[in-house]
PDB file of N, CA, C and O in Angstrom:
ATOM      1  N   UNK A   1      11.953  -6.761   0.183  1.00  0.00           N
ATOM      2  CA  UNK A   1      12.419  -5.639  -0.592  1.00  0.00           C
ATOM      3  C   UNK A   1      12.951  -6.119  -1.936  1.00  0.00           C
ATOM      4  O   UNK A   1      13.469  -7.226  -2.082  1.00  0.00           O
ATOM      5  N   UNK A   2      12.788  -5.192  -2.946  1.00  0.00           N
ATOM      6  CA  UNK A   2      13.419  -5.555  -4.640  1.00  0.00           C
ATOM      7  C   UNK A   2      14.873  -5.292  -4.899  1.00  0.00           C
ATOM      8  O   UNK A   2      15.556  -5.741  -5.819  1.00  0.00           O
ATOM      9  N   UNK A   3      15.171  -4.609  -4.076  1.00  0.00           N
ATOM     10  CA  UNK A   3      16.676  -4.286  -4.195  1.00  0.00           C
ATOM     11  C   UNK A   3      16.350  -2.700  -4.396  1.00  0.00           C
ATOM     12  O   UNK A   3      15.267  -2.119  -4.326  1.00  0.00           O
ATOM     13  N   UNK A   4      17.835  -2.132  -4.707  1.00  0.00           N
ATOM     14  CA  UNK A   4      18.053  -0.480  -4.874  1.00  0.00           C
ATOM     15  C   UNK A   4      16.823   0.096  -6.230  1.00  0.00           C
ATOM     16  O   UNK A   4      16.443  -0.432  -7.275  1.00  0.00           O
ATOM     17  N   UNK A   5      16.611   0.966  -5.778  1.00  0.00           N
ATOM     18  CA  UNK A   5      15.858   1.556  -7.037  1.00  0.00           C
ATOM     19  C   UNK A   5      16.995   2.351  -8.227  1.00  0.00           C
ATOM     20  O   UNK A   5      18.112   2.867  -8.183  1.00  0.00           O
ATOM     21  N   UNK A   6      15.917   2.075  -9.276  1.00  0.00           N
ATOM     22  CA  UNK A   6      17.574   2.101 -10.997  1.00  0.00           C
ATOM     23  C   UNK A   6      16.374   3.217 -11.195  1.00  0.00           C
ATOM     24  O   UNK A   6      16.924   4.287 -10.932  1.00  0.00           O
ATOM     25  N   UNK A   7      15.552   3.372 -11.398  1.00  0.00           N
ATOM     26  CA  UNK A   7      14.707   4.761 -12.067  1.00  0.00           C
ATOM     27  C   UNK A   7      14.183   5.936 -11.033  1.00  0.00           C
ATOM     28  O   UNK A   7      14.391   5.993  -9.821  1.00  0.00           O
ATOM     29  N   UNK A   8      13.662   6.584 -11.616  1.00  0.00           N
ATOM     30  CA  UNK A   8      13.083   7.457 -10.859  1.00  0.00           C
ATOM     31  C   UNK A   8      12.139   9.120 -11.959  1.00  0.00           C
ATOM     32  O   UNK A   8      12.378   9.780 -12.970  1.00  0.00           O
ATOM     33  N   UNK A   9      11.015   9.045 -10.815  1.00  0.00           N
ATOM     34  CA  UNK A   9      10.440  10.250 -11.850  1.00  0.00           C
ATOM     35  C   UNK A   9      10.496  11.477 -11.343  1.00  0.00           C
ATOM     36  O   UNK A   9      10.064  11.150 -10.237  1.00  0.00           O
ATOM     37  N   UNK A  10      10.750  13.118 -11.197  1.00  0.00           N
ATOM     38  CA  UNK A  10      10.769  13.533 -10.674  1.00  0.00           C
ATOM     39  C   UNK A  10       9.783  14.756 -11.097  1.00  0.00           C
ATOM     40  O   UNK A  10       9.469  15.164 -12.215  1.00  0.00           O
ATOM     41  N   UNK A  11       9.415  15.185  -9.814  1.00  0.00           N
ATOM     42  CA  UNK A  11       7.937  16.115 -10.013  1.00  0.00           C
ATOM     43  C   UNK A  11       8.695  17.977 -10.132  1.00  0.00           C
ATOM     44  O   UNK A  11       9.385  18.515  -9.267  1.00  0.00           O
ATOM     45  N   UNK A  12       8.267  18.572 -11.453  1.00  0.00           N
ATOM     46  CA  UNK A  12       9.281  20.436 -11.130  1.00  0.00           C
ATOM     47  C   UNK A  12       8.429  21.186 -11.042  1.00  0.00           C
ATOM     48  O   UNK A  12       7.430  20.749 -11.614  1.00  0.00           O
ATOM     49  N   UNK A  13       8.296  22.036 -10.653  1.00  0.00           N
ATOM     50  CA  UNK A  13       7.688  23.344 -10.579  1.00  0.00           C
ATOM     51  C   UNK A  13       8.147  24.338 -11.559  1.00  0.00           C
ATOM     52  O   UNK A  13       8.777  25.247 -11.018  1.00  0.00           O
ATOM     53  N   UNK A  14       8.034  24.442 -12.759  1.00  0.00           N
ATOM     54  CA  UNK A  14       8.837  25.507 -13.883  1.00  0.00           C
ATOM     55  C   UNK A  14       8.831  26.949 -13.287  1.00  0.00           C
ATOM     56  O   UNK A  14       9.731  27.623 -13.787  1.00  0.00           O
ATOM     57  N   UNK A  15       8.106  27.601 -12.396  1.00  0.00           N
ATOM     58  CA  UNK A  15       7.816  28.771 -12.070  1.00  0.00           C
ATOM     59  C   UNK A  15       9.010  29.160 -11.039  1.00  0.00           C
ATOM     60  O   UNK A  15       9.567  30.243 -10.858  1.00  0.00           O
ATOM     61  N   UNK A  16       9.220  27.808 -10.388  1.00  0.00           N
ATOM     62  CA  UNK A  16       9.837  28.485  -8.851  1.00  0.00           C
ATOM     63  C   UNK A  16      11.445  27.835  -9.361  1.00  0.00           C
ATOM     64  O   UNK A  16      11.480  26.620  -9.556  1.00  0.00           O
ATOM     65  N   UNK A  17      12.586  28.542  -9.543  1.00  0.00           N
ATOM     66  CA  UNK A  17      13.874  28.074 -10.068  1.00  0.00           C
ATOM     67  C   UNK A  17      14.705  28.292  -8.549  1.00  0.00           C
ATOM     68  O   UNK A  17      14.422  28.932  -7.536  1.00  0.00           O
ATOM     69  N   UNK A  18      15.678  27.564  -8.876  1.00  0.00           N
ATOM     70  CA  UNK A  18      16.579  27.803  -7.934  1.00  0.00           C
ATOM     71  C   UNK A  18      17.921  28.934  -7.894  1.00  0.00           C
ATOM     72  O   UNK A  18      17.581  30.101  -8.084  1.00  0.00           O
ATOM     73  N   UNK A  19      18.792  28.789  -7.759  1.00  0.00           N
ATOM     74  CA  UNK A  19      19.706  29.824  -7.942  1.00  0.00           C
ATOM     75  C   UNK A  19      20.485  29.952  -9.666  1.00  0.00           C
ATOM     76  O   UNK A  19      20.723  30.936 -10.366  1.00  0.00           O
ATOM     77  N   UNK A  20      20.648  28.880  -9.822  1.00  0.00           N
ATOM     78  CA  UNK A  20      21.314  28.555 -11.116  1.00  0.00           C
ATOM     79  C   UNK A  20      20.204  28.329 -12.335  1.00  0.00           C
ATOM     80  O   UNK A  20      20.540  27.863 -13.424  1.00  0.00           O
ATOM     81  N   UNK A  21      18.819  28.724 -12.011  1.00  0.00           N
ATOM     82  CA  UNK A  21      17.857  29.060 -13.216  1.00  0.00           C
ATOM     83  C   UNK A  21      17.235  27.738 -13.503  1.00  0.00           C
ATOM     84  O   UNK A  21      16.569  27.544 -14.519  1.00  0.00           O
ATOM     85  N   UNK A  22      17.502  26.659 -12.423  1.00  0.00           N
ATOM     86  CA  UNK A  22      16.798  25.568 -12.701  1.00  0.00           C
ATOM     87  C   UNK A  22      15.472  25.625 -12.020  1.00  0.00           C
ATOM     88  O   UNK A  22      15.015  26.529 -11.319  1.00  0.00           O
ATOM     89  N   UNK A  23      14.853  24.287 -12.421  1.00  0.00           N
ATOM     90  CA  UNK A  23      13.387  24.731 -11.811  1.00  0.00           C
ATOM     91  C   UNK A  23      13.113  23.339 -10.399  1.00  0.00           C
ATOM     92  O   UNK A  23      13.316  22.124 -10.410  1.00  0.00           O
ATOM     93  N   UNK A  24      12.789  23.912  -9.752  1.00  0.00           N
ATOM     94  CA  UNK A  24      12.727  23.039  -7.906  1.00  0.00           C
ATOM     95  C   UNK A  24      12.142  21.953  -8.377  1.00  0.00           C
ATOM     96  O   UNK A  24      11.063  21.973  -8.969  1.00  0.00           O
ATOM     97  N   UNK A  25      12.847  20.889  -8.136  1.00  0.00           N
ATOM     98  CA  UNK A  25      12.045  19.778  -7.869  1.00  0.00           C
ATOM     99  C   UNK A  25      11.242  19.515  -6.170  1.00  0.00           C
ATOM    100  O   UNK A  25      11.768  19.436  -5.060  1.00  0.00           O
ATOM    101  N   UNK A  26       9.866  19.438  -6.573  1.00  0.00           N
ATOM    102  CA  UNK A  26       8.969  19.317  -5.449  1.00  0.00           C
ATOM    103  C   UNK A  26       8.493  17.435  -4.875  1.00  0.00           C
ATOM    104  O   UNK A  26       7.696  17.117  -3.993  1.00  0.00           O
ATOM    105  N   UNK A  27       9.140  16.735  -5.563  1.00  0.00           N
ATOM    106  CA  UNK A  27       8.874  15.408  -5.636  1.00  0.00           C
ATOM    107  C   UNK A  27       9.613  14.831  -6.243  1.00  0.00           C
ATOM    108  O   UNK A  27      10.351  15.325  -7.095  1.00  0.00           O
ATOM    109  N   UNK A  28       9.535  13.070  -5.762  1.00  0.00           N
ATOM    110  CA  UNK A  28      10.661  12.606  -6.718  1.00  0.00           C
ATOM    111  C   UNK A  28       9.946  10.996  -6.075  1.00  0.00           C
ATOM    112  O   UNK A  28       9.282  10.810  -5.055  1.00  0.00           O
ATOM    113  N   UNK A  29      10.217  10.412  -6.702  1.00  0.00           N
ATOM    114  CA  UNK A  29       9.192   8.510  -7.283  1.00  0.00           C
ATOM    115  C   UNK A  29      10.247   7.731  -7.601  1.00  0.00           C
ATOM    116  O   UNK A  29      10.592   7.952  -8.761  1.00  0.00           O
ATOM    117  N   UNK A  30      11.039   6.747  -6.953  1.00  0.00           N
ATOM    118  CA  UNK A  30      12.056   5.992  -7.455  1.00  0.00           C
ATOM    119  C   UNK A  30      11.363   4.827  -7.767  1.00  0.00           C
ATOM    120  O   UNK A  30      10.446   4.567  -6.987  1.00  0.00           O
ATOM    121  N   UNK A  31      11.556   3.986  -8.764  1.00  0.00           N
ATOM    122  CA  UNK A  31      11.048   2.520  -9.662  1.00  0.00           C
ATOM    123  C   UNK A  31      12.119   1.788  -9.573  1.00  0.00           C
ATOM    124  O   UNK A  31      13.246   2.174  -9.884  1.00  0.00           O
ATOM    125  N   UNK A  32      11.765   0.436  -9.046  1.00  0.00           N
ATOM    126  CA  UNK A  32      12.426  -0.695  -9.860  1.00  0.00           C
ATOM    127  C   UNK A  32      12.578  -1.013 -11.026  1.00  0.00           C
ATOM    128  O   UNK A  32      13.431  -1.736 -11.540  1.00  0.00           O
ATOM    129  N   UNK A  33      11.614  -0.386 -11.521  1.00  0.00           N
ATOM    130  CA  UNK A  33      11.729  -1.108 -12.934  1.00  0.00           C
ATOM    131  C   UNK A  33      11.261   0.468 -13.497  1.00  0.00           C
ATOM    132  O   UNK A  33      10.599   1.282 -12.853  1.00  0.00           O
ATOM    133  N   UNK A  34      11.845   0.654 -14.984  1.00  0.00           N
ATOM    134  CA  UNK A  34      11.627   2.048 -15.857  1.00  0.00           C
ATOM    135  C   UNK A  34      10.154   2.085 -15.542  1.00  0.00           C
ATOM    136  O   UNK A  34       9.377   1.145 -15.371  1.00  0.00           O
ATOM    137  N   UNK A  35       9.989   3.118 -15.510  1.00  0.00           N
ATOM    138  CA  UNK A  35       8.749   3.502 -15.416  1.00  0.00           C
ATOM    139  C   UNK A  35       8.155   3.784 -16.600  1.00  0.00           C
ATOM    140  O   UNK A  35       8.888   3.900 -17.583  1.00  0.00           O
ATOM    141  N   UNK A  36       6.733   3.949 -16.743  1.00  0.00           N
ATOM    142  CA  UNK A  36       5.998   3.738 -18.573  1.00  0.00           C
ATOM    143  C   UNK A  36       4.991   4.545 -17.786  1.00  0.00           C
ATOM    144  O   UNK A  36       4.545   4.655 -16.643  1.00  0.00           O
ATOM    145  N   UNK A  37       4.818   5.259 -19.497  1.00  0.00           N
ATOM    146  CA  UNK A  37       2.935   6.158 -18.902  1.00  0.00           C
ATOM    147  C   UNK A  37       2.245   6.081 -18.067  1.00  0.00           C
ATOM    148  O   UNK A  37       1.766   6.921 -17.305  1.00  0.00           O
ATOM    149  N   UNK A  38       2.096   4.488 -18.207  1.00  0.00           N
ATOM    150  CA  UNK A  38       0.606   4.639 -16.579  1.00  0.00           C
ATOM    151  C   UNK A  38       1.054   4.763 -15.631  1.00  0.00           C
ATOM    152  O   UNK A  38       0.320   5.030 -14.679  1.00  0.00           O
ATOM    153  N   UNK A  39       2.856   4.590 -15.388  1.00  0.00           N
ATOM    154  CA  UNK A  39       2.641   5.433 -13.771  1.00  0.00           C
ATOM    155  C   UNK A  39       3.308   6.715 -13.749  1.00  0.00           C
ATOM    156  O   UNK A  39       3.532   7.281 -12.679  1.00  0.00           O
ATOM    157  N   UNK A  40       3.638   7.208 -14.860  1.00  0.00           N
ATOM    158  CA  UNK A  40       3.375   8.875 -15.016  1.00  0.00           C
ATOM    159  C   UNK A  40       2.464   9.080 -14.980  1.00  0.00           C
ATOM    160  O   UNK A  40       2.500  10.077 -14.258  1.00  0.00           O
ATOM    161  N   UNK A  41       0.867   8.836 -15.351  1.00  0.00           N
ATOM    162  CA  UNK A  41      -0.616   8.900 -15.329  1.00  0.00           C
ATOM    163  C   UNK A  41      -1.411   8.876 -13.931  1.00  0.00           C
ATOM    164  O   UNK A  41      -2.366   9.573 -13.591  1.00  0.00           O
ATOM    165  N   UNK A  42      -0.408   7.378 -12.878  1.00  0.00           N
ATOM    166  CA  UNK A  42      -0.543   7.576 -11.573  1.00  0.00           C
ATOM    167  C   UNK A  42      -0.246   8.180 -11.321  1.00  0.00           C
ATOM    168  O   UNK A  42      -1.106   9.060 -11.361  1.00  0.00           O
ATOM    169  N   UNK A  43       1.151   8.738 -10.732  1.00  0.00           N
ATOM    170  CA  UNK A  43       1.675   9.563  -9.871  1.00  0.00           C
ATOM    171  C   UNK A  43       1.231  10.840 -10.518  1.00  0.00           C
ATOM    172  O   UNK A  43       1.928  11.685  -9.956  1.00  0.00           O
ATOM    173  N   UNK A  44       0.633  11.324 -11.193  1.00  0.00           N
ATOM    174  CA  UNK A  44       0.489  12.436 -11.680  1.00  0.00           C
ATOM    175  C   UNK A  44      -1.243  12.949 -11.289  1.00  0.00           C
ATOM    176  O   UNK A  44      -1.725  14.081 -11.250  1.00  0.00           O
ATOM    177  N   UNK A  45      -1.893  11.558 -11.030  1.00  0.00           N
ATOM    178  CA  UNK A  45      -3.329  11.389 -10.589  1.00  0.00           C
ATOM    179  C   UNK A  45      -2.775  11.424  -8.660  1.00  0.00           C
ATOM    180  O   UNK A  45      -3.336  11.905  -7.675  1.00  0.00           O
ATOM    181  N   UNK A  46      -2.400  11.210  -8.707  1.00  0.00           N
ATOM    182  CA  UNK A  46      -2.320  10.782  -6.682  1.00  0.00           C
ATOM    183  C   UNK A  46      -1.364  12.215  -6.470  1.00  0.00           C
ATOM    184  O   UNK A  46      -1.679  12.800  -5.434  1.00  0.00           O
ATOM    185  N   UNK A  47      -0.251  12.897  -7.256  1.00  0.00           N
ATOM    186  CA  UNK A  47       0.027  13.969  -6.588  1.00  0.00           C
ATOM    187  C   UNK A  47      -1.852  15.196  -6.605  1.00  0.00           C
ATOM    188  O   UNK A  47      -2.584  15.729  -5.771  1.00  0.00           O
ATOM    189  N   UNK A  48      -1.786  15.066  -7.927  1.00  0.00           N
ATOM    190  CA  UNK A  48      -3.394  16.279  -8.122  1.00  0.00           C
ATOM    191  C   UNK A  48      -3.951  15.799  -6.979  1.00  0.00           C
ATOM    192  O   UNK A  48      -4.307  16.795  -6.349  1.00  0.00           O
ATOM    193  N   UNK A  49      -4.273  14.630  -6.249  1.00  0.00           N
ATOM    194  CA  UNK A  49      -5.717  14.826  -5.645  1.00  0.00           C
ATOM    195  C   UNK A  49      -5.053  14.336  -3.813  1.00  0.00           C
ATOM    196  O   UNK A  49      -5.744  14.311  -2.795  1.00  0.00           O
ATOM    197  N   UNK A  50      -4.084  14.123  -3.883  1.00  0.00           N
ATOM    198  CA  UNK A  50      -3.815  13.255  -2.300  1.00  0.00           C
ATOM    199  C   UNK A  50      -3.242  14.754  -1.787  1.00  0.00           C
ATOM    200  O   UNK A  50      -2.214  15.173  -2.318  1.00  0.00           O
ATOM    201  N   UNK A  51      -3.774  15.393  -0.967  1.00  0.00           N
ATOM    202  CA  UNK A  51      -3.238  16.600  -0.090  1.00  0.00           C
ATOM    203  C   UNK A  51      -2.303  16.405   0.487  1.00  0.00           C
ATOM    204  O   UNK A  51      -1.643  17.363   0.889  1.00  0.00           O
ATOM    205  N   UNK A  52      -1.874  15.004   0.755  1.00  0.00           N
ATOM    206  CA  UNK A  52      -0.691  15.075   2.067  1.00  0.00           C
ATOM    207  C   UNK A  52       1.128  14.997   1.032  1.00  0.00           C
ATOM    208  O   UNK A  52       2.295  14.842   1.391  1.00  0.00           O
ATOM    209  N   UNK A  53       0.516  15.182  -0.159  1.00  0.00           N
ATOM    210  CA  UNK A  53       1.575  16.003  -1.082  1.00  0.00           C
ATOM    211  C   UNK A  53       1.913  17.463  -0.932  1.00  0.00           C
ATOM    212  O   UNK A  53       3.059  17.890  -1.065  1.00  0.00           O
ATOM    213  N   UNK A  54       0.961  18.143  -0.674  1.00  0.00           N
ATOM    214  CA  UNK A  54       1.069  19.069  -0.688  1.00  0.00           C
ATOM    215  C   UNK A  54       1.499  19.945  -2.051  1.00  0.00           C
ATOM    216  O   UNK A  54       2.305  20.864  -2.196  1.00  0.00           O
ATOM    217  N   UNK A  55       0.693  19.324  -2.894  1.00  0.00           N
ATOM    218  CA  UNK A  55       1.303  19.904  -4.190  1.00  0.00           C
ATOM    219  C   UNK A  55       0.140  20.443  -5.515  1.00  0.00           C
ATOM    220  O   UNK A  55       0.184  20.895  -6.659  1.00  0.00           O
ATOM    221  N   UNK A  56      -1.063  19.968  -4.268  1.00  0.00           N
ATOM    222  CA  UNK A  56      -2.473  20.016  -5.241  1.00  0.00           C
ATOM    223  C   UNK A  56      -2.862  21.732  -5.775  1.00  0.00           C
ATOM    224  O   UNK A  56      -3.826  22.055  -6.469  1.00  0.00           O
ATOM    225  N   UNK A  57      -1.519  22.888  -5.066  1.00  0.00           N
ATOM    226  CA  UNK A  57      -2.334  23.498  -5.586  1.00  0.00           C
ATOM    227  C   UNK A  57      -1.371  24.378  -6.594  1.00  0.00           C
ATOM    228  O   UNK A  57      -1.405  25.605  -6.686  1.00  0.00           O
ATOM    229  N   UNK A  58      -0.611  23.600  -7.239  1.00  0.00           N
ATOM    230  CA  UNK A  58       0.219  23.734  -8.241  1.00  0.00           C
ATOM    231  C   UNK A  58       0.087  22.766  -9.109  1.00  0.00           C
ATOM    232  O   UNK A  58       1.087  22.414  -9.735  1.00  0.00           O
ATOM    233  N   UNK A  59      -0.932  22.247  -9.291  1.00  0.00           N
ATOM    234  CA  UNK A  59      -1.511  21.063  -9.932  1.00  0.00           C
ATOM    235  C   UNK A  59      -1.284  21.737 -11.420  1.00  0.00           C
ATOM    236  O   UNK A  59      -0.405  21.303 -12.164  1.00  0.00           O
ATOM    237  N   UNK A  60      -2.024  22.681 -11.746  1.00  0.00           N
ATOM    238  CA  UNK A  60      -1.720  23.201 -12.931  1.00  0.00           C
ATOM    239  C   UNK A  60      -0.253  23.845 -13.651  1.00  0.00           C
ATOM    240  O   UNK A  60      -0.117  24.356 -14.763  1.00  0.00           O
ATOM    241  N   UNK A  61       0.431  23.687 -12.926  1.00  0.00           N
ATOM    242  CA  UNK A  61       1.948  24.285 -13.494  1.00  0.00           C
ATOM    243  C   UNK A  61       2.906  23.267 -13.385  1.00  0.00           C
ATOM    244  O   UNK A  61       3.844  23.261 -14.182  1.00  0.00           O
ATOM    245  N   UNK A  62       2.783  22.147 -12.258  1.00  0.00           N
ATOM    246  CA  UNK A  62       3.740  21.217 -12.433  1.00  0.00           C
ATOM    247  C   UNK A  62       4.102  20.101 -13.690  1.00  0.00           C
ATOM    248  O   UNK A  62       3.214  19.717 -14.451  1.00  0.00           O
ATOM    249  N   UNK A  63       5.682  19.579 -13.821  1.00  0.00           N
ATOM    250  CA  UNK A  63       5.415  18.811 -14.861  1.00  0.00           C
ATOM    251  C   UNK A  63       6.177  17.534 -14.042  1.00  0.00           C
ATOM    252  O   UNK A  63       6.368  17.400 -12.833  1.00  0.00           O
ATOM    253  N   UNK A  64       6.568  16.575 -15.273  1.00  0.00           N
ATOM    254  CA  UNK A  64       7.032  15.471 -14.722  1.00  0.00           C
ATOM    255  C   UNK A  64       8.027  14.930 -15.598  1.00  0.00           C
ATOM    256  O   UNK A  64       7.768  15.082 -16.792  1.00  0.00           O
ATOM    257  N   UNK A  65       9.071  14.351 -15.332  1.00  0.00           N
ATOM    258  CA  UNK A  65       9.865  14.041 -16.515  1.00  0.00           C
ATOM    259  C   UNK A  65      11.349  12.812 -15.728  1.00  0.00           C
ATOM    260  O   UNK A  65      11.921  13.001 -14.655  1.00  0.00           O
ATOM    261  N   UNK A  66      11.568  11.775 -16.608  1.00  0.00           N
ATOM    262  CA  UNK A  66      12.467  11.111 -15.779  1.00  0.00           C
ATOM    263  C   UNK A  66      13.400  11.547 -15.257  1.00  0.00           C
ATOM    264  O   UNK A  66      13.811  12.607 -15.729  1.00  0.00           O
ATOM    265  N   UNK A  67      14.096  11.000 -14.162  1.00  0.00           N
ATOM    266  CA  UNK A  67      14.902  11.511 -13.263  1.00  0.00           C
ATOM    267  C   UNK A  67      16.412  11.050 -14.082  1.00  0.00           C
ATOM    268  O   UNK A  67      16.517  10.142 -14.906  1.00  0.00           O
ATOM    269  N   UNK A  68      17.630  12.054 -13.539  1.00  0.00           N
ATOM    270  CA  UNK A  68      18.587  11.820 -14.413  1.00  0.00           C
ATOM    271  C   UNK A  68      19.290  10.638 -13.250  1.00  0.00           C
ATOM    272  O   UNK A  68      18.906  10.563 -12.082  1.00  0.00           O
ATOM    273  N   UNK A  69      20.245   9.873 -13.773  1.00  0.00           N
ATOM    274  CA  UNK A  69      20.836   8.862 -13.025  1.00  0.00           C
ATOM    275  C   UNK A  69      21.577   9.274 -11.689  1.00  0.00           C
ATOM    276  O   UNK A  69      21.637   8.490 -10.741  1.00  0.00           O
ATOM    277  N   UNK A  70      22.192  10.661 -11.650  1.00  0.00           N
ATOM    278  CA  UNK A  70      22.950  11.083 -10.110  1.00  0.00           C
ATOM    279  C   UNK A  70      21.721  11.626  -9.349  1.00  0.00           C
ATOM    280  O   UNK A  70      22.046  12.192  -8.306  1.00  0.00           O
ATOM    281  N   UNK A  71      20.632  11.607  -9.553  1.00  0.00           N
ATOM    282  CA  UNK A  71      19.310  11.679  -8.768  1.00  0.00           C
ATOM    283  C   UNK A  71      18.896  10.486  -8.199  1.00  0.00           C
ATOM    284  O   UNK A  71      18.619  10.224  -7.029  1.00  0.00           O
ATOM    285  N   UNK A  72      18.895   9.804  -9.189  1.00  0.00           N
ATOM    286  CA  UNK A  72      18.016   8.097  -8.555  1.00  0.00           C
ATOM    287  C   UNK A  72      19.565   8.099  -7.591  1.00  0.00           C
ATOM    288  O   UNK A  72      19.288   8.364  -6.421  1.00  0.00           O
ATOM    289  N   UNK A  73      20.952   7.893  -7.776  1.00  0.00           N
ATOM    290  CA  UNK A  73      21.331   7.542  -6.709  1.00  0.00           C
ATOM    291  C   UNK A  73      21.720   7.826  -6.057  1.00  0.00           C
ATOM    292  O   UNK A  73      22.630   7.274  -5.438  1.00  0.00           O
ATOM    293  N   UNK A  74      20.926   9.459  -5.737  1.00  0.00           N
ATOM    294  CA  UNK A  74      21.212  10.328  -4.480  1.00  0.00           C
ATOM    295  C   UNK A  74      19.899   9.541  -3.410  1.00  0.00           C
ATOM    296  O   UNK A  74      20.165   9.278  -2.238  1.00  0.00           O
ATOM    297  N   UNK A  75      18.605   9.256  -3.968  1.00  0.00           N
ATOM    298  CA  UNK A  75      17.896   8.794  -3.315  1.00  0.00           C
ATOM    299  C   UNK A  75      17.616   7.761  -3.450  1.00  0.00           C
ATOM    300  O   UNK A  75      16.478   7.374  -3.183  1.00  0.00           O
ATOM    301  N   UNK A  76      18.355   7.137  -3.811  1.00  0.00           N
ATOM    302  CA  UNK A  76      18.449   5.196  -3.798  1.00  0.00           C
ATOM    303  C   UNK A  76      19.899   4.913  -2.383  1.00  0.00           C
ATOM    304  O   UNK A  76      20.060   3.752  -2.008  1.00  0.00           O
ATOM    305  N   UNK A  77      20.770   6.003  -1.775  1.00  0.00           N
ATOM    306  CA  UNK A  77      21.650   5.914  -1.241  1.00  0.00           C
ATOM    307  C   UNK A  77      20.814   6.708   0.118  1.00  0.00           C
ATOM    308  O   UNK A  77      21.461   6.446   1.132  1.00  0.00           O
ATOM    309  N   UNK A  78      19.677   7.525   0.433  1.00  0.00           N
ATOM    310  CA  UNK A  78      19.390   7.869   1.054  1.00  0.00           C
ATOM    311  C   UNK A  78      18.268   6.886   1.706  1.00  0.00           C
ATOM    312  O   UNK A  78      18.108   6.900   2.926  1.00  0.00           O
ATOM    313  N   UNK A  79      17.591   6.139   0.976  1.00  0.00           N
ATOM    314  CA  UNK A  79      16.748   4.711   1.299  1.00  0.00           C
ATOM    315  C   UNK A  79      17.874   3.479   2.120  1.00  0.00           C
ATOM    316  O   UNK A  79      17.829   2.758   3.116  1.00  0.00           O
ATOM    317  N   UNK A  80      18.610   3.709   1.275  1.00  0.00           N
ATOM    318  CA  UNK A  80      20.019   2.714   1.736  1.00  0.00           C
ATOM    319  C   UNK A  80      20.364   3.098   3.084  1.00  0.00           C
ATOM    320  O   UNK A  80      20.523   2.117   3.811  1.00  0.00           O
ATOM    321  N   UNK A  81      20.553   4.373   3.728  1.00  0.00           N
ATOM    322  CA  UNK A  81      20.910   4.522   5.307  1.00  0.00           C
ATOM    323  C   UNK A  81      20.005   4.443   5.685  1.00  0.00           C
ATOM    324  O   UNK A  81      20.077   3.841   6.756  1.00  0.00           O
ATOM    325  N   UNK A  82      18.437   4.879   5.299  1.00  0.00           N
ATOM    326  CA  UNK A  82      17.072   4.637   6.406  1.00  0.00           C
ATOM    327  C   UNK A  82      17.336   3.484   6.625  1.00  0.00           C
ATOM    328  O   UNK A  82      17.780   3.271   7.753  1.00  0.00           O
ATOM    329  N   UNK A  83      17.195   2.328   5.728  1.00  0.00           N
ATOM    330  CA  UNK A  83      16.875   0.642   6.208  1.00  0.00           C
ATOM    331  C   UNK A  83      18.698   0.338   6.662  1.00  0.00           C
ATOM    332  O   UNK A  83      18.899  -0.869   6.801  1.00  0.00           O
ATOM    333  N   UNK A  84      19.506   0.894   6.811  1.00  0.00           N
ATOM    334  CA  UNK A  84      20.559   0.523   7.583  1.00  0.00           C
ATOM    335  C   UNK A  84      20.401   1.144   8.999  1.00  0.00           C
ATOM    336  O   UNK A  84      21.143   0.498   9.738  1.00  0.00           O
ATOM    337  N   UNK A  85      19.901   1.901   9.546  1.00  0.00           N
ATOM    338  CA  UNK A  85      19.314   2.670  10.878  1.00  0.00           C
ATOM    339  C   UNK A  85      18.615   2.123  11.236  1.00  0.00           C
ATOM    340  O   UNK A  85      18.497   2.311  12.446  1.00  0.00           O
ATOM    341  N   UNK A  86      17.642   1.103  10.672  1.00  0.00           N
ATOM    342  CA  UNK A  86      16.345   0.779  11.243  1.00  0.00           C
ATOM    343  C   UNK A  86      16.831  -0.779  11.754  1.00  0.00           C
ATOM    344  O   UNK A  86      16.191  -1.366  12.627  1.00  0.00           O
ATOM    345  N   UNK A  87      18.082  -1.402  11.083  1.00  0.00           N
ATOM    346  CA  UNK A  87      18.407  -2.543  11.283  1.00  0.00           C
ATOM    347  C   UNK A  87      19.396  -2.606  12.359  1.00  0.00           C
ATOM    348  O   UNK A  87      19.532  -3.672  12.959  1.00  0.00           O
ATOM    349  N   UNK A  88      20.222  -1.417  12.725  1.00  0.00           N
ATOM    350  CA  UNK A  88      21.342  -1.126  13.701  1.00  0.00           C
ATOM    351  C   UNK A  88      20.512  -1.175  15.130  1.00  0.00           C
ATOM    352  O   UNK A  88      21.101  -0.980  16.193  1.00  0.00           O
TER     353      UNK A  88
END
């Protein structure tokens, strides 16, 4: 393992908001290292076409944009108890 993940990209749906007028995040990609175009280009190629996203058919409305820092370490702390469960 690389250690905790410091980035993250997260996938929105602009159409579908939540209560407070934000828009749902449907996905979310944590990086070791900042992430750069080509893997906004990936993950943006593997959500469109891999079904077991379940996101191919909002392919046309979703966007993508970096994740803010109390995100990466909501799910850099949620990786952190899986591999502490799996080691207990």
């Amino acid at each position: 393992m690389e250690g905790r993940i410091k980035y993250g990209l997260m996938v929105v749906d602009p159409t579908d908001l939540d209560e407070d007028s934000n828009p749902s995040i449907v996905h979310f990609c944590g990086y070791w290292n900042k992430p750069d175009e080509d893997n906004i280009n990936h993950l943006r190629e593997e959500i469109s076409t891999d079904e077991t996203f379940g996101l191919t058919e909002i392919v046309d409305r979703f966007e993508i944009y970096p994740a803010p820092f109390y995100l990466v370490e909501y799910y850099a702390n949620i990786i952190d108890e899986m591999e502490n469960d799996e080691v207990d």
